[in-house]
C-alpha positions in Angstrom: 0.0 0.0 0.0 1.7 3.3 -0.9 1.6 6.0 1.6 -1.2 8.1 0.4 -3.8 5.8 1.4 -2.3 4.3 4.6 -2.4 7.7 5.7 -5.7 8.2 4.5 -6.8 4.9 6.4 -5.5 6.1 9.3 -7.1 9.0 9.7 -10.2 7.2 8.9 -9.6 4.8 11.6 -8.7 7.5 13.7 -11.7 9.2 13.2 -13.7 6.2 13.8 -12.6 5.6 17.3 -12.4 9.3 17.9 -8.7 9.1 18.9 -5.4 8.7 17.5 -3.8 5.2 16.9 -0.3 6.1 16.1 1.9 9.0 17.6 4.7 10.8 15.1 7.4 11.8 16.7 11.7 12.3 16.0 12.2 8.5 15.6 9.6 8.2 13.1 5.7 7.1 13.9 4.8 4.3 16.5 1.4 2.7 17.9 -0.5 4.4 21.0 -1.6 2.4 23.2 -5.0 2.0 21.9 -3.1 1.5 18.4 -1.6 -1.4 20.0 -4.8 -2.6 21.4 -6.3 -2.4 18.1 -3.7 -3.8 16.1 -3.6 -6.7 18.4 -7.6 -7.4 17.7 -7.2 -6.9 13.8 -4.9 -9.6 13.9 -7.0 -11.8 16.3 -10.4 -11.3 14.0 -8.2 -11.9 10.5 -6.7 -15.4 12.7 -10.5 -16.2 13.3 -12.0 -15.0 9.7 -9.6 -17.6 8.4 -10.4 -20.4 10.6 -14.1 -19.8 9.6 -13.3 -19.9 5.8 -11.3 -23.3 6.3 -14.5 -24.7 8.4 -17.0 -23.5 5.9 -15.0 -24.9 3.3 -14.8 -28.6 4.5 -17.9 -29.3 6.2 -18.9 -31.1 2.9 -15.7 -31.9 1.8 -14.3 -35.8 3.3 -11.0 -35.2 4.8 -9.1 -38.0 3.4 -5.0 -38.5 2.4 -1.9 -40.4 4.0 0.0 -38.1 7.3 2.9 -39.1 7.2 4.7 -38.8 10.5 8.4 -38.9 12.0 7.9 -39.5 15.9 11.0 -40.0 18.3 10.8 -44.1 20.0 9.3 -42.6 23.5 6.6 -40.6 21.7 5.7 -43.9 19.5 5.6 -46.2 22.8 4.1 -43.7 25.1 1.6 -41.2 23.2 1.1 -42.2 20.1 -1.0 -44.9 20.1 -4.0 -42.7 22.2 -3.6 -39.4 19.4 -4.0 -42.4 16.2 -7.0 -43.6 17.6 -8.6 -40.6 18.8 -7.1 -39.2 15.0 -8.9 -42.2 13.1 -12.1 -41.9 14.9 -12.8 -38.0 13.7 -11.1 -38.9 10.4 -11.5 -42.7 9.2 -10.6 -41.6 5.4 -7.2 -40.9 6.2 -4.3 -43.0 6.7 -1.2 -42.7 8.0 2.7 -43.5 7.7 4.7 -43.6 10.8 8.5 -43.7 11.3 10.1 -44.0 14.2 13.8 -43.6 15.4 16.2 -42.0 17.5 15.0 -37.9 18.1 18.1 -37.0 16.2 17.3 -39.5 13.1 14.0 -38.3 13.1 14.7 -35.1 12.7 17.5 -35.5 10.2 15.2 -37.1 7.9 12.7 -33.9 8.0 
């Protein structure tokens, strides 16, 4: 966005709330407080518009594929098992691949 219209927005946004969101000073412009606070809650509603558009978007859709997972030995022995089965129960079309080894052979082969 070039500058013209940021600073346009701004004082949009500004005018909206009835207060200023960012201060301009010698090292350049920064967030007020309630610029902060509002900055803060854009990004919490654009995490939350998102996770609606992924829901909406597979309720009819089967979730279905192969996860393919690298899990260290204790992780295989200890947890695993419980996460696969509560895993296939919500999503019987996928499958998955597991390999197991050492945490430092696991991660070498990501």
């Amino acid at each position: 966005m070039s500058q013209p219209p940021l600073t346009k927005r701004i004082q949009q946004i500004d005018k909206e709330f009835e207060l200023a969101i960012i201060s301009r000073g010698t090292k350049g412009i920064q967030f007020t407080p309630q610029g902060e606070y509002l900055a803060k809650c854009a990004d919490e509603m654009l995490i939350c518009i998102r996770h609606i558009k992924e829901t909406v978007q597979n309720m009819n859709q089967e979730v279905s594929g192969t996860l393919r997972l690298g899990v260290s030995n204790y992780t295989t022995r200890h947890k695993l098992p419980k996460l696969l089965k509560l895993f296939r129960e919500q999503f019987p079309g996928v499958n998955y691949k597991v390999t197991t080894g050492w945490s430092r052979e696991v991660f070498n082969l990501v």
